[in-house]
DOLUM-853273 format. One line per field, with one value per residue: residue number from 1; residue in three letters; z, x, y of N, C-alpha, C in turn. Coordinates in nm, 3 decimals, m for minus. Each point is the difference from the previous one (the first is absolute). Layout:
num	(NUM	...) $
residu	(ALA	...) $
n_zz	(Z	...) $
n_xx	(X	...) $
n_yy	(Y	...) $
ca_zz	(Z	...) $
ca_xx	(X	...) $
ca_yy	(Y	...) $
c_zz	(Z	...) $
c_xx	(X	...) $
c_yy	(Y	...) $
***
This chain:
num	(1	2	3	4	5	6	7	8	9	10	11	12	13	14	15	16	17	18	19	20	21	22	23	24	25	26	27	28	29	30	31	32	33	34	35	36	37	38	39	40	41	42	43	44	45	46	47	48	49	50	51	52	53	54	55	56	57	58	59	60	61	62	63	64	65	66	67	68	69	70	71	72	73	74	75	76	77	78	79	80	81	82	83	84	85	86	87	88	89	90	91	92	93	94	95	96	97	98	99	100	101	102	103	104	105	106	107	108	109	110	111	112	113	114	115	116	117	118	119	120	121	122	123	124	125	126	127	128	129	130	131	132	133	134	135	136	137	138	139	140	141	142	143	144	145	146	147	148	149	150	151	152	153	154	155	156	157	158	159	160	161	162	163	164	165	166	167) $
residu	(UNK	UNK	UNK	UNK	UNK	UNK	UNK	UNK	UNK	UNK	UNK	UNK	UNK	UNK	UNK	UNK	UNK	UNK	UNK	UNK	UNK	UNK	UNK	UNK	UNK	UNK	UNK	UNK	UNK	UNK	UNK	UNK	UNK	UNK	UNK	UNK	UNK	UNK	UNK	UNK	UNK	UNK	UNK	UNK	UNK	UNK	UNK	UNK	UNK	UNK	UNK	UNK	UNK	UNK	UNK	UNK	UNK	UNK	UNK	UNK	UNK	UNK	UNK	UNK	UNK	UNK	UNK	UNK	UNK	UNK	UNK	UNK	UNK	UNK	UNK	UNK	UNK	UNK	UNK	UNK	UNK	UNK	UNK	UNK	UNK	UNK	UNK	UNK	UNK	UNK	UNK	UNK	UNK	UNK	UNK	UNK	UNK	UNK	UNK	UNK	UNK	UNK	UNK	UNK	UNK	UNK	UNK	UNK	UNK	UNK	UNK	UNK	UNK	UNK	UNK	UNK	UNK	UNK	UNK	UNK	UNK	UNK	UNK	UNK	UNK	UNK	UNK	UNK	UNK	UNK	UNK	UNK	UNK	UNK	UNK	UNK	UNK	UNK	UNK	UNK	UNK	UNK	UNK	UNK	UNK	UNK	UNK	UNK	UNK	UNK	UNK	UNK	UNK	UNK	UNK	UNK	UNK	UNK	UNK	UNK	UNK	UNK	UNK	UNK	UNK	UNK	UNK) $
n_zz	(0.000	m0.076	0.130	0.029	m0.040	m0.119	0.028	m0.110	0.067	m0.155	0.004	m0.100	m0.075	0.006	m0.140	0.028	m0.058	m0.032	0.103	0.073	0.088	0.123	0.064	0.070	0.038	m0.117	m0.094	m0.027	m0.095	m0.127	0.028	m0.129	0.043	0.061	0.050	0.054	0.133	0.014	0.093	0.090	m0.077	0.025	m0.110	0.123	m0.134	0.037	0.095	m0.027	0.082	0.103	m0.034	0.048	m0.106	0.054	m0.081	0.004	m0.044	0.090	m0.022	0.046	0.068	0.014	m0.092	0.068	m0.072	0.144	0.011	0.038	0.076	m0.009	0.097	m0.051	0.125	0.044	m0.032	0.101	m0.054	0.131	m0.039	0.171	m0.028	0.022	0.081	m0.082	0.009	m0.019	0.109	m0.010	0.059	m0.084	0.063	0.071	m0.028	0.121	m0.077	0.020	0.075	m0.064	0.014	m0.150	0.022	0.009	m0.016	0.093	0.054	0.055	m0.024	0.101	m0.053	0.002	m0.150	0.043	m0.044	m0.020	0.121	0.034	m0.034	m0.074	m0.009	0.076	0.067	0.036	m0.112	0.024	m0.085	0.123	m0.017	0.003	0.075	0.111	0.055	0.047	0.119	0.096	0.071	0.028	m0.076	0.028	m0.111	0.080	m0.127	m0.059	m0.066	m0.039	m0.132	0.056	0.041	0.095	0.054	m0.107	0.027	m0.062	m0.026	m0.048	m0.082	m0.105	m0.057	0.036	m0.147	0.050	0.084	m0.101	m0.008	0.016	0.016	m0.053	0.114) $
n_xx	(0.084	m0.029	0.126	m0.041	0.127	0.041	0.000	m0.037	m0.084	0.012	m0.051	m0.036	m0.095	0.039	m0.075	m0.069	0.046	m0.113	m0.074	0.009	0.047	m0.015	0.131	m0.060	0.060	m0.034	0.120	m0.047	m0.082	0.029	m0.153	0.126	0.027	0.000	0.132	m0.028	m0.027	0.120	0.006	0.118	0.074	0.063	m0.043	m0.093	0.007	m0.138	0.003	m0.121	0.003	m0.040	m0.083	m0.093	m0.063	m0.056	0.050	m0.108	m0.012	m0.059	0.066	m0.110	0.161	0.004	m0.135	0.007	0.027	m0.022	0.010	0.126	0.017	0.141	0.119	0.036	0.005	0.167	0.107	m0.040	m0.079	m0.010	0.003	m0.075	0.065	m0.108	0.053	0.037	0.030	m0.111	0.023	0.034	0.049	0.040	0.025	m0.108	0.089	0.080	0.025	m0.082	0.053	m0.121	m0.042	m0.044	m0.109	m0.045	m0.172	m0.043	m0.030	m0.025	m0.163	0.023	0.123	0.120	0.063	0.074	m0.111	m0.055	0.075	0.091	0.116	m0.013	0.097	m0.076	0.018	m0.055	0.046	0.030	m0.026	0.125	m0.042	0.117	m0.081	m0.032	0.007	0.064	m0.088	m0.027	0.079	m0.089	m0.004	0.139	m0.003	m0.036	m0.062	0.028	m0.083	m0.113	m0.020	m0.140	0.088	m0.058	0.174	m0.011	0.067	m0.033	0.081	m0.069	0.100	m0.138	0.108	m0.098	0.001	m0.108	0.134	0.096	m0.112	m0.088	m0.117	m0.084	m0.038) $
n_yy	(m0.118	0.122	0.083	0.125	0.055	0.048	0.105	0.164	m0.044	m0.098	0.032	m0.073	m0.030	m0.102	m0.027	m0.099	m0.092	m0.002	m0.044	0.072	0.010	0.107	0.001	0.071	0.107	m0.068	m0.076	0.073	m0.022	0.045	m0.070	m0.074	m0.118	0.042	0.038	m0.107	0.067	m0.041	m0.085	0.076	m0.063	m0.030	m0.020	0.060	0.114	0.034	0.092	m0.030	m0.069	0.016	m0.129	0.066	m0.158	m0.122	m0.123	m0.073	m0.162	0.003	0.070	0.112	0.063	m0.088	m0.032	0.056	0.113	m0.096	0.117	m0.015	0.045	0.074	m0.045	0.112	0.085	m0.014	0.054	0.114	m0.128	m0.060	m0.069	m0.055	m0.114	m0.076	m0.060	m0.061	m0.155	m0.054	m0.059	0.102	m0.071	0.103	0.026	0.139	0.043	0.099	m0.050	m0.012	0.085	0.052	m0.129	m0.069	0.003	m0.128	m0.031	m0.060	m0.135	0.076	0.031	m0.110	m0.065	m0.004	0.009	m0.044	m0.069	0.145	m0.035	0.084	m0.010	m0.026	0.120	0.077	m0.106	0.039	0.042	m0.155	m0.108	m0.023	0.081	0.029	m0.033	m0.141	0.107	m0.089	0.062	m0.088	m0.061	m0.106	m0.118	m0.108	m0.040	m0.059	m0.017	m0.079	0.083	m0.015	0.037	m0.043	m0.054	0.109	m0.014	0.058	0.105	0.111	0.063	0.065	0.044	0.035	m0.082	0.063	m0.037	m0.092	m0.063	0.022	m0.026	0.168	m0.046	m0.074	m0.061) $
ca_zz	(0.000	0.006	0.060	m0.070	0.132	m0.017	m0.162	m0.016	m0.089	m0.133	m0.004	m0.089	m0.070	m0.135	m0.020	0.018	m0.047	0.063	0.033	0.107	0.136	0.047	0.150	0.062	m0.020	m0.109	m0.111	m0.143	m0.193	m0.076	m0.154	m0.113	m0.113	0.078	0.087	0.156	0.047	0.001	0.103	m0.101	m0.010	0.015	m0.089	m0.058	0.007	0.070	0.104	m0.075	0.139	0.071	0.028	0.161	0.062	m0.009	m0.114	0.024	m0.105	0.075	m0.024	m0.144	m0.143	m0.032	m0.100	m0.101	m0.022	0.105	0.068	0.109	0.039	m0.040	0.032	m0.098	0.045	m0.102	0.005	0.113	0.090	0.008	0.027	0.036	m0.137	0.021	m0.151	m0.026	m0.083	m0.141	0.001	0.012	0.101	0.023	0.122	m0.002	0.134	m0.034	m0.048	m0.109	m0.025	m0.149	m0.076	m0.037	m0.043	m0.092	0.065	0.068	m0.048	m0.021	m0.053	0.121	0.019	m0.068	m0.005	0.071	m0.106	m0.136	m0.013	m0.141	0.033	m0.135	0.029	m0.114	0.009	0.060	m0.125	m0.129	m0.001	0.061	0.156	0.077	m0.012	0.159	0.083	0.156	0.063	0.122	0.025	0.117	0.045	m0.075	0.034	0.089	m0.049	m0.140	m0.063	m0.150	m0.006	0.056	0.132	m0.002	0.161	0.035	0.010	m0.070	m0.052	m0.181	m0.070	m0.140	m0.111	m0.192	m0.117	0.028	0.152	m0.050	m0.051	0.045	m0.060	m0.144	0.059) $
ca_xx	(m0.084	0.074	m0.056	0.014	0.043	0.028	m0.076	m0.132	m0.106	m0.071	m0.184	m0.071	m0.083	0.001	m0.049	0.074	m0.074	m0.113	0.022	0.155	0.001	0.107	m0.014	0.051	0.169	0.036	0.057	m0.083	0.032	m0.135	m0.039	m0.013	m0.133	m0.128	0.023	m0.016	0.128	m0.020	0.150	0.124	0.060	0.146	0.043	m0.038	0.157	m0.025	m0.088	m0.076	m0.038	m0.018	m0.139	m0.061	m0.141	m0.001	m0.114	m0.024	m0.024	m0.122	m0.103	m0.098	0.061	0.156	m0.006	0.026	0.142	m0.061	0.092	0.039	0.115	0.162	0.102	0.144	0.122	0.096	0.122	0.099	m0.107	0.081	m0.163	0.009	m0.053	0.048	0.110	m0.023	0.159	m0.016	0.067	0.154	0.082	0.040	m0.115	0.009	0.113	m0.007	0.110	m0.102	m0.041	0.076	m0.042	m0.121	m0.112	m0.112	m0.093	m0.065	m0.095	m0.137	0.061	0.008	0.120	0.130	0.054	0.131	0.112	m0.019	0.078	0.018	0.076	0.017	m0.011	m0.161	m0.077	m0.108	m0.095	0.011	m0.132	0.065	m0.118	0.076	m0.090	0.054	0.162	0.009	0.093	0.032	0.014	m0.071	0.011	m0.012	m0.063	0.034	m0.057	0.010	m0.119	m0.023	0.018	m0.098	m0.024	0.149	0.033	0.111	m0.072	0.093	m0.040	0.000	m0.111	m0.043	0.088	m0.074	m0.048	m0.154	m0.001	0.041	m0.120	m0.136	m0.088	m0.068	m0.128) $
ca_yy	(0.118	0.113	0.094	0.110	0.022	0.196	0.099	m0.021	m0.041	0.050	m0.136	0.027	m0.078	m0.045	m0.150	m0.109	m0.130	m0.076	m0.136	m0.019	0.018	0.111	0.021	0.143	m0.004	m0.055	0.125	m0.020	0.082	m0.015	m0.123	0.100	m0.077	0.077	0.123	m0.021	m0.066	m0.227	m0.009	0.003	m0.159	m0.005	0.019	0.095	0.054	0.104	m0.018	0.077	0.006	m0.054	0.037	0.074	m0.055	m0.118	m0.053	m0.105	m0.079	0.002	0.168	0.033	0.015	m0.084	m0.014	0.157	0.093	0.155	0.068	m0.047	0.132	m0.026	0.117	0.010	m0.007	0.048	m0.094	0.033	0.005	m0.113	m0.119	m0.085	m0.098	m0.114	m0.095	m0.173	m0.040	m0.040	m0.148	0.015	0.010	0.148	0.063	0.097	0.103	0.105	m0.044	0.053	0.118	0.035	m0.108	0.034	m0.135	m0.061	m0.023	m0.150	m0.130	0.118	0.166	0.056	m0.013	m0.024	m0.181	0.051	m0.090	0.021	0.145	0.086	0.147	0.039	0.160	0.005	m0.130	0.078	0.052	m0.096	m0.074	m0.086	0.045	0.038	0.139	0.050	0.031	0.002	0.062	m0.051	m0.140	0.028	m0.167	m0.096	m0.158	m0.135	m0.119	m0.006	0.010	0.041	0.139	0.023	m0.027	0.097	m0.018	0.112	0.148	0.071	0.133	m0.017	0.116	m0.043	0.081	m0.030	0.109	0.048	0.068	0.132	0.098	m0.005	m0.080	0.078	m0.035) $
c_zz	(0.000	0.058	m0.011	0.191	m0.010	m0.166	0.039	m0.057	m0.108	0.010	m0.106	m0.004	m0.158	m0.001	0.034	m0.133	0.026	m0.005	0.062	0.079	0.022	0.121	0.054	m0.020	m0.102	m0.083	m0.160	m0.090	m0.070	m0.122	m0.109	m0.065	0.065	0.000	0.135	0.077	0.079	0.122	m0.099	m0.006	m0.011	m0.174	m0.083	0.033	0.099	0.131	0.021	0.191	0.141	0.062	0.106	0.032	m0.059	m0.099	0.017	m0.092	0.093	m0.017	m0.120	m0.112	m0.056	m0.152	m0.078	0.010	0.073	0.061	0.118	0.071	m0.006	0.029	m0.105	0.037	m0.062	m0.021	0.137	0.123	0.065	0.080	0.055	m0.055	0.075	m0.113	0.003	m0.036	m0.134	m0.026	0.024	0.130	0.049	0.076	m0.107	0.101	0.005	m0.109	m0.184	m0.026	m0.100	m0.121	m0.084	0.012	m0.055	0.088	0.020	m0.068	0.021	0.030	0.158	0.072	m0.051	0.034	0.053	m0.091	m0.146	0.024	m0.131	0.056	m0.129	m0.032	m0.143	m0.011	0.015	m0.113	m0.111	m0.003	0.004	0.180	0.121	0.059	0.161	0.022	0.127	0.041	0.124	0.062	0.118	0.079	m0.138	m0.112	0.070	m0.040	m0.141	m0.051	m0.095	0.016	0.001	0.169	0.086	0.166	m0.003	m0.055	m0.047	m0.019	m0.128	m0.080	m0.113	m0.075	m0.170	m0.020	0.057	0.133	m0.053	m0.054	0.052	m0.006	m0.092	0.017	0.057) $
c_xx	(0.088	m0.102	0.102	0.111	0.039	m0.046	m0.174	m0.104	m0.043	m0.132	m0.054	m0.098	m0.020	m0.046	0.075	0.013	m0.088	0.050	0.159	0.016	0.165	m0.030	0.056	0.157	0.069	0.046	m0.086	0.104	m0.089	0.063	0.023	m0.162	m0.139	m0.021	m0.089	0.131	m0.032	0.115	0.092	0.077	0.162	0.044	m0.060	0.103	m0.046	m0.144	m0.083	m0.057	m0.045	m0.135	m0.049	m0.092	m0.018	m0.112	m0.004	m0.122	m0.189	0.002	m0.030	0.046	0.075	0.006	0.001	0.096	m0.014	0.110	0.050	0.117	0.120	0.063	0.077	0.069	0.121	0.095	0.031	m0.120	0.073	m0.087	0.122	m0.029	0.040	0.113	m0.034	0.170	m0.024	0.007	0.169	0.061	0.108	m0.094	m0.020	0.087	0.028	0.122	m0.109	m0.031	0.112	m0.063	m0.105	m0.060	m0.131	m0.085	0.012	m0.109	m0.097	0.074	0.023	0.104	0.102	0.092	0.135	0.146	0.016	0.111	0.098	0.063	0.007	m0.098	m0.129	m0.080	m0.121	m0.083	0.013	m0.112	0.004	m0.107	0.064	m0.006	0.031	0.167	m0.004	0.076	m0.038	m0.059	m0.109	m0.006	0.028	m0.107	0.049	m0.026	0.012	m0.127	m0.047	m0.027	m0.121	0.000	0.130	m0.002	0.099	m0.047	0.092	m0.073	0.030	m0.054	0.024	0.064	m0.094	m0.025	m0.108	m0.005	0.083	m0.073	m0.094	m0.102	m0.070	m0.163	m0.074) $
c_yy	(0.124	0.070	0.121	0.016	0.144	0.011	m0.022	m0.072	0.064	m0.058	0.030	m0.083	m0.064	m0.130	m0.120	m0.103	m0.088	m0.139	m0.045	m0.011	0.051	m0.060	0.131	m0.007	m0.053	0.110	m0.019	0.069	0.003	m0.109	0.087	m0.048	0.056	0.164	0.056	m0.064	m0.126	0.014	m0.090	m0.103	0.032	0.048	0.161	0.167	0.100	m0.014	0.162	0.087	m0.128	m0.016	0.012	m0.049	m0.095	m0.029	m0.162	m0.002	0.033	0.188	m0.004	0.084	m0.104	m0.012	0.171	0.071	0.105	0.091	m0.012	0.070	m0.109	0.108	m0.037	0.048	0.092	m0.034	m0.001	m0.081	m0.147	m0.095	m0.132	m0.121	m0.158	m0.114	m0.109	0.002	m0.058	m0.137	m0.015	m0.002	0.097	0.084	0.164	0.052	0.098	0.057	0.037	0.128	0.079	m0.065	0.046	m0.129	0.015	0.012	m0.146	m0.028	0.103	0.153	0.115	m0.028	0.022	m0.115	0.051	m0.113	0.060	0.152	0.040	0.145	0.053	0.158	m0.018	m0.090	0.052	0.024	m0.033	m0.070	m0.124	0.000	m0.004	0.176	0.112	m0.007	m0.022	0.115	0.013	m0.117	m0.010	m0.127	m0.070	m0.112	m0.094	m0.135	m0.013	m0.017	m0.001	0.127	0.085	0.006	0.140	m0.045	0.152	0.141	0.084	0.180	m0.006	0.162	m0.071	0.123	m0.059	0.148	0.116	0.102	0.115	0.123	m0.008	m0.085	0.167	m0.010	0.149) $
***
């Protein structure tokens, strides 16, 4: 789950993809094949915001392109982020900071096995998108990469967090 620890709140409102489901604190983008936004998969190059409210398969919007608030946030905004290892036995450490990574088995973690020092990682379409920059707890367990035992500070170095929204 990302939680917002400094910078201001952006809140906007924008459609979702019908028929999805968000869980609060999740990182979204937008569907090209739609242009609603969908939560975000490790291979996507940018992070469009962070959603502020929960969608489940039982509400009476789930099947529509209903509006749904998203912090976007900025570059300078730095969100508490649970980790997963990915299955990898390399833990998350503090020894990561600096690092870029990927999103996790969902759109409410980070994989800590998908690190990456590599300068600009961040805005390739490689989705190497979060920067660690501070250490808060290890993983302790070798996981899949849905499952997070470790904690991190993270700002979203994408395209989308470099500009206003247009909403």
């Amino acid at each position: 789950m990302f939680k917002r620890t400094s910078g201001t709140p952006n809140l906007i409102s924008v459609p979702k993809k019908a028929s999805t489901a968000f869980p609060a604190g999740s990182a979204v983008t937008f569907d090209a094949g739609t242009g609603f936004f969908k939560p975000l998969v490790a291979t996507d190059p940018s992070v469009f915001g962070i959603i502020q409210e929960t969608t489940v398969a039982a509400d009476a919007d789930y099947a529509l392109n209903s509006f749904k608030l998203v912090d976007q946030g900025d570059l300078s905004t730095v969100w508490e982020v649970d980790v997963s290892n990915g299955g990898a036995a390399t833990p998350f450490a503090v020894t990561d900071i600096g690092q870029f990574f990927k999103m996790g088995g969902t759109a409410s973690l980070i994989d800590a096995n998908t690190r990456s020092s590599t300068a600009g990682a961040g805005f390739t379409a490689q989705g190497l998108v979060f920067l660690c920059v501070g250490f808060i707890a290890a993983t302790t367990v070798v996981s899949a990469a849905s499952t997070a035992s470790g904690k991190g500070l993270f700002k979203i170095m994408s395209m989308s967090q470099a500009r206003p929204s247009t909403t």
